[in-house]
N, C-alpha and C positions, 0 to 999 in steps of 0.2 A: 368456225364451229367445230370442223374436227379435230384442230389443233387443243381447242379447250377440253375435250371429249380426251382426248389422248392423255392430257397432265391431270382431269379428274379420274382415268382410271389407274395412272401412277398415283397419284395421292392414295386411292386408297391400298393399292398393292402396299405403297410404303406402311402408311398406317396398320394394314395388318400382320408384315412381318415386325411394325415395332410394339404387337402387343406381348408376342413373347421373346423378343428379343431388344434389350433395354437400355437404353444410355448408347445403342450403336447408331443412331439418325444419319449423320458421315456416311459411313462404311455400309449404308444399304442402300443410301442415295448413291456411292459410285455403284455398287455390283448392281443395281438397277441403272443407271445411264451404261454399263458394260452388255445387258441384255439387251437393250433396245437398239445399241450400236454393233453388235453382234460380235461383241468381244470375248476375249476370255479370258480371269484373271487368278495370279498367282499370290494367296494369302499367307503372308510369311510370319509366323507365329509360334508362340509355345503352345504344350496343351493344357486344355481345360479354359478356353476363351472362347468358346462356342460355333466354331466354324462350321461343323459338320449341322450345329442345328440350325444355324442362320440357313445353308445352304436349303435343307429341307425347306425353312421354314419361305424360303423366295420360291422353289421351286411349287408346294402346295399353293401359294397366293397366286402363281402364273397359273392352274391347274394343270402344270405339265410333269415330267413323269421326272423321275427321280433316282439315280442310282449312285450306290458309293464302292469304289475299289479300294480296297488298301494294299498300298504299295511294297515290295517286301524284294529284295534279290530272288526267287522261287516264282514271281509273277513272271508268267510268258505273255506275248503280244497276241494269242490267241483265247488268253485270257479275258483281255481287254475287249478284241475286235470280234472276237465269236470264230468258229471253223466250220468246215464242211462236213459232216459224220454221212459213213456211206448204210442207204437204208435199206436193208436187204429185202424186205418186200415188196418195196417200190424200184427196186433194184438204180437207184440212182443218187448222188449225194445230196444231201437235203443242208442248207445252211441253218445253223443256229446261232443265233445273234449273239453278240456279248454283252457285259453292259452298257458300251460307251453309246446304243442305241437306246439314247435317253435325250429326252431336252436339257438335262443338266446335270451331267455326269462332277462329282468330286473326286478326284483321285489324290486318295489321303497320305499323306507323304512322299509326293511324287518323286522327291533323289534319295531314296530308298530303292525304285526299282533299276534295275541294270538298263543302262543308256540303248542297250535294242531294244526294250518295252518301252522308254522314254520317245524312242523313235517313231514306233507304231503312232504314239498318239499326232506325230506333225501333219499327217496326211489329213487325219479328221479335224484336226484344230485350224489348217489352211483352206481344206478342200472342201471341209463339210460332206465327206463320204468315206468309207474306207477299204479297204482290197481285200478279197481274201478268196486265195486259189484263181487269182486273174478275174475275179468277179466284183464289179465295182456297187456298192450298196450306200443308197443315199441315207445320209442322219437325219432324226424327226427335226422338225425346224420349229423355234427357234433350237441350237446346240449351242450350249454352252460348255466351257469346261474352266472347273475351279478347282486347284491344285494347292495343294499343302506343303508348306516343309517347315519344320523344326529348326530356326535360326542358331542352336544353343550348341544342335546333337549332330557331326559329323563324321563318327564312325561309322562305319557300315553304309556310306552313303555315293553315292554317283552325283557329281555336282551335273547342272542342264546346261546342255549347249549353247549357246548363243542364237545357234538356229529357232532351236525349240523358244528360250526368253523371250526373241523377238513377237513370238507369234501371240506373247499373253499381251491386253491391251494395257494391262494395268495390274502393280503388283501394292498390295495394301496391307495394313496388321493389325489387329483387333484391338490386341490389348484388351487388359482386365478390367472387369466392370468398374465405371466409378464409386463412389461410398452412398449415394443414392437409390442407383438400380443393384447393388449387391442387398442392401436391403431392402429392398420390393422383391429381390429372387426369394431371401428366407422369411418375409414374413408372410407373404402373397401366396396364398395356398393354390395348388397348380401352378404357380408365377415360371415363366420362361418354359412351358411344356408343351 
């Protein structure tokens, strides 16, 4: 019974990220088998194929929280993970989280940022927690993290370690809508929003 319980509430997760995102049934059925197996995976794409709103749109049907980074060489790893600020009338360091304290964090063109902020992310993508100032802070559970990069564009770029590739479960590509759902996006008022 729980087992049926389980795939009727994947069904309708599925179904509701494919009301506004169209012709991707595939690519929402793996990043849905990636969530439930607690994976995390690396979307390898041009822009303008929907990534960033697929993401949201998994992340709202999960009701879990949502945050996006964009990647850039000027990103620091305390960017990511949050830092300690000292509070002077409490007179003691008070931590401020960063965004990666999300259920599903997208970090948008992840070899855009310099391989030490690449690095920050291995500890929360293995550990499911991350350090900061020798203080170990657990990530909301489920954590996911789905990473971007522009197959086309590699100037300015940091290619990922092996280290880091290893730890995605699964790396997938959207690709552009077929000629069915590009027309359901223009003629469908609100359609894919």
């Amino acid at each position: 019974m729980e087992q049926q319980t389980a795939m009727q509430l994947l069904d309708q997760i599925r179904h509701n990220v494919e009301s506004c995102i169209f012709g991707k049934k595939d690519e929402i059925t793996w990043m849905l088998t990636a969530i439930v197996a607690g994976g995390h995976v690396l979307i390898e794409d041009v822009p303008g194929t929907g990534k960033t709103q697929l993401v949201k749109a998994l992340s709202q049907s999960i009701g879990g929280s949502f945050h996006r980074i964009q990647c850039n060489p000027d990103l620091l790893p305390t960017d990511i993970t949050g830092v300690s600020i000292y509070h002077p009338k409490e007179e003691q360091f008070v931590f401020r989280p960063g965004p990666i304290m999300a259920n599903m964090l997208l970090a948008d063109e992840i070899n855009r940022a310099t391989t030490k902020t690449q690095s920050a992310l291995l500890e929360a993508m293995e550990e499911r927690s991350v350090s900061v100032d020798g203080v170990t802070y657990e990530l909301p559970k489920p954590f996911v993290l789905f990473a971007t990069q522009n197959p086309i564009e590699f100037e300015g770029t940091y290619s990922l370690p092996e280290a880091q590739l290893d730890r995605f479960l699964m790396k997938i590509s959207l690709g552009y809508p077929d000629e069915a759902s590009e027309r359901r996006l223009i003629t469908e008022p609100g359609a894919g929003r």
